[in-house]
C-alpha positions as CSV (number, residue, x, y, z in Angstrom):
1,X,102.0,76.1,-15.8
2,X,104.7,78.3,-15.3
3,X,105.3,81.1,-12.2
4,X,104.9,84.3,-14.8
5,X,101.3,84.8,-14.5
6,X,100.8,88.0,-15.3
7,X,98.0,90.5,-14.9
8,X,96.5,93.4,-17.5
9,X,99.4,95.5,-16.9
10,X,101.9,92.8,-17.9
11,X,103.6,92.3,-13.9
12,X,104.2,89.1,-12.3
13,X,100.8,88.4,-10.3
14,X,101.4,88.2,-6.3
15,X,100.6,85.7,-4.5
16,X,97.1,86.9,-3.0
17,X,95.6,86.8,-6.2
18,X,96.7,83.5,-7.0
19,X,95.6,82.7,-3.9
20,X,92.3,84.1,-5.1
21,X,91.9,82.3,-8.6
22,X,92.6,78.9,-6.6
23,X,90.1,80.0,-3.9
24,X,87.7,80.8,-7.3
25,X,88.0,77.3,-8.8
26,X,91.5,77.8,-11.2
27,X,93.0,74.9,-9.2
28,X,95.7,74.6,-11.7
29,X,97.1,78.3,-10.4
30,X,98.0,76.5,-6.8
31,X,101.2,75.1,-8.4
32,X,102.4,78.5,-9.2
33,X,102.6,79.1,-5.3
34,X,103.9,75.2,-4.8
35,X,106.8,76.5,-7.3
36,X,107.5,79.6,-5.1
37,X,107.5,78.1,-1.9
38,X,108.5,74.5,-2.1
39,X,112.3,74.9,-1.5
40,X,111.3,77.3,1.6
41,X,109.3,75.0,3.2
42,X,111.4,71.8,2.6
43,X,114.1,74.0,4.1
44,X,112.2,74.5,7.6
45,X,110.8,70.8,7.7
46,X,114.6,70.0,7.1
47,X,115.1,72.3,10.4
48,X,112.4,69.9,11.9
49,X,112.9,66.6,10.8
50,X,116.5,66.0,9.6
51,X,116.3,64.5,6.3
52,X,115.2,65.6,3.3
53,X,112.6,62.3,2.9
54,X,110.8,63.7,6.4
55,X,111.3,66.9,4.9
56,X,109.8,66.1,1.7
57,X,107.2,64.4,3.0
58,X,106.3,67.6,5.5
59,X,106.6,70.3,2.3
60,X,103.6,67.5,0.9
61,X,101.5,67.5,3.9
62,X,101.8,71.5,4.4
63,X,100.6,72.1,0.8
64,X,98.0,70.0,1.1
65,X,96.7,71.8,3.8
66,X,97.3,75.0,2.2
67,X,95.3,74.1,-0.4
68,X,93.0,72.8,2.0
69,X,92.4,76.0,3.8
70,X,92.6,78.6,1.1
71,X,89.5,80.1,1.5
72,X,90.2,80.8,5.1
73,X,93.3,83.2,3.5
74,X,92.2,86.9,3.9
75,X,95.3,88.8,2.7
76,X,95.3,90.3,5.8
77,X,99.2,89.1,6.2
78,X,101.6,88.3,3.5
79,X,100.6,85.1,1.8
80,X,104.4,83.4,2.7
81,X,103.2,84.4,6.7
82,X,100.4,82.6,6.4
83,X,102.1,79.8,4.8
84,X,104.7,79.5,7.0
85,X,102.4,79.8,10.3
86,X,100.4,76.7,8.7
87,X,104.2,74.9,8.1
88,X,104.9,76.2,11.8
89,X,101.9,74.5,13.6
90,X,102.4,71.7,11.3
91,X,106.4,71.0,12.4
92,X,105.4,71.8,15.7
93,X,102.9,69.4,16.1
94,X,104.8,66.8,14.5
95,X,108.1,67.6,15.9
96,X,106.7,67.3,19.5
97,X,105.5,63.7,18.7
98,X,109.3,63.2,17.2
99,X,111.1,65.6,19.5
100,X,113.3,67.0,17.4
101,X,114.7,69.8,16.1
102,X,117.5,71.3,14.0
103,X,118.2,74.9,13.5
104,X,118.7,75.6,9.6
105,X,122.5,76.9,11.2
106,X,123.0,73.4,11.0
107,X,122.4,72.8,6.9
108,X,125.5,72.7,4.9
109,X,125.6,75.0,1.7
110,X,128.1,73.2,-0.5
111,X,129.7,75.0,-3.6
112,X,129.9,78.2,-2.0
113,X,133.5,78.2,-1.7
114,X,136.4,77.5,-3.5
115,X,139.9,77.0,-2.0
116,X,140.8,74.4,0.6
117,X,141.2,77.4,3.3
118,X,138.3,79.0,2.5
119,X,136.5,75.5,3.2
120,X,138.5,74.6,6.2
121,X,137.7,78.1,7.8
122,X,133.7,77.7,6.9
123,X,133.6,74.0,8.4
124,X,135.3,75.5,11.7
125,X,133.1,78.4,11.7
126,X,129.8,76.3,10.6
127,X,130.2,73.4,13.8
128,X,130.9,76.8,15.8
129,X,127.6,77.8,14.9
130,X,126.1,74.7,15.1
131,X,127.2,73.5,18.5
132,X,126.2,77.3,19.6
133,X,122.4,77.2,18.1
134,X,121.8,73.5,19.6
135,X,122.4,75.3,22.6
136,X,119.9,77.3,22.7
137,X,116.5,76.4,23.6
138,X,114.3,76.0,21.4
139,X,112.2,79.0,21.6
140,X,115.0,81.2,20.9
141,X,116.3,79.0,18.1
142,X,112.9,79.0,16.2
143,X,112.6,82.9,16.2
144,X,116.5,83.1,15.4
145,X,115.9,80.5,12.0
146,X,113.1,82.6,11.6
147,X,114.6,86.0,11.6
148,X,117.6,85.4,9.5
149,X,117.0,82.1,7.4
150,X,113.8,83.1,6.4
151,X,114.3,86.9,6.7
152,X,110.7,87.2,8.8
153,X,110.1,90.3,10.3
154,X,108.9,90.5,13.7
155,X,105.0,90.8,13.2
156,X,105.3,87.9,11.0
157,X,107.1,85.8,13.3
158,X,104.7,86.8,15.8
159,X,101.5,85.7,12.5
160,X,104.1,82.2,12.6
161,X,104.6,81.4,15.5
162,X,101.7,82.9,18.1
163,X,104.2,84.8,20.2
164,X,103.4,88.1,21.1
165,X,105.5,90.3,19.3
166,X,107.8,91.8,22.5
167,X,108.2,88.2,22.7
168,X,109.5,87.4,19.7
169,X,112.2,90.8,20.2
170,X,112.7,89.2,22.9
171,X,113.7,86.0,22.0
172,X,115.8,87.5,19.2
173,X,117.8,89.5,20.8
174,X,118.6,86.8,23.6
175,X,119.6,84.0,20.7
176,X,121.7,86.7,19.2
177,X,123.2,88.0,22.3
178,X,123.6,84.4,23.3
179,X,125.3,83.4,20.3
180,X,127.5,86.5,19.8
181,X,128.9,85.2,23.7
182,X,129.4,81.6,22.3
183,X,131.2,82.8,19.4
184,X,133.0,85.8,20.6
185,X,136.6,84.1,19.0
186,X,134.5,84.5,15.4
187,X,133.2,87.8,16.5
188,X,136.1,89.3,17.7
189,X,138.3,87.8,14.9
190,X,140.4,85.4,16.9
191,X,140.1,82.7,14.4
């Protein structure tokens, strides 16, 4: 099945209706949203766990509870919030067994550039970044991933992660004005 479902109109269906056929009985719809999401949520188990194994095997156990738990979807929030807040308590859970955690600051996007400077001065710039989101605790860091790895709003970090939303502003804008502090060199174009 592919991820162009498409209703009467001939648009791509969202992802509360899907949500709604697989909720109805068309199981085979619930790997349209795998499709969607899988990369996403391997990505923040990766943030958890620290290998892609761990982190496949999280992505597995998340959608499984997704699916799971469909009927308990409302649409009241976006259907990636809900996701993610079922991936959050799921990492959370499991990483406070483990102990661990790794900000998605730390993953390294190969291929992205080209000439031996350009690589030197993302590598120095990257364990900058690193070594200054370890740092932080891990409150902070989880609403920081959250608000620029996963482009979450507020309110939906807040549906993630059961902060209260002032919280979560909160926590933002400490991680960033913590991090702009440890990498004022970057920031103020000293490198």
């Amino acid at each position: 099945m592919n991820d162009n479902l498409q209703n009467d109109d001939g648009n791509r269906l969202d992802d509360k209706t899907i949500a709604e056929q697989v909720a109805a009985g068309k199981i085979e719809c619930f790997k349209i949203l795998v499709q969607r999401y899988e990369r996403a949520v391997k990505s923040f188990g990766i943030s958890f766990f620290r290998n892609i194994d761990d982190a496949t095997d999280f992505a597995q156990e998340v959608f499984i509870k997704v699916f799971n738990k469909l009927e308990q979807f409302k649409g009241e929030a976006k259907f990636s919030t809900w996701l993610y807040r079922v991936a959050y308590t799921t990492a959370i859970n499991k990483a406070n067994r483990r102990k661990e955690y790794q900000s998605l600051a730390d993953t390294d996007y190969e291929g992205q550039y080209k000439t031996p400077e350009e690589l030197h001065i993302r590598e120095v710039v990257r364990l900058a970044v690193r070594e200054a989101v370890a740092e932080l605790p891990d409150k902070l860091r989880i609403c920081i991933d959250l608000f620029f790895f996963y482009e979450q709003s507020y309110e939906e970090i807040n549906a993630i992660t059961g902060f209260p939303v002032n919280t979560v502003k909160s926590h933002v804008f400490r991680a960033k004005k913590l991090l702009r502090e440890k990498l004022r060199i970057f920031v103020e174009g000293g490198l």
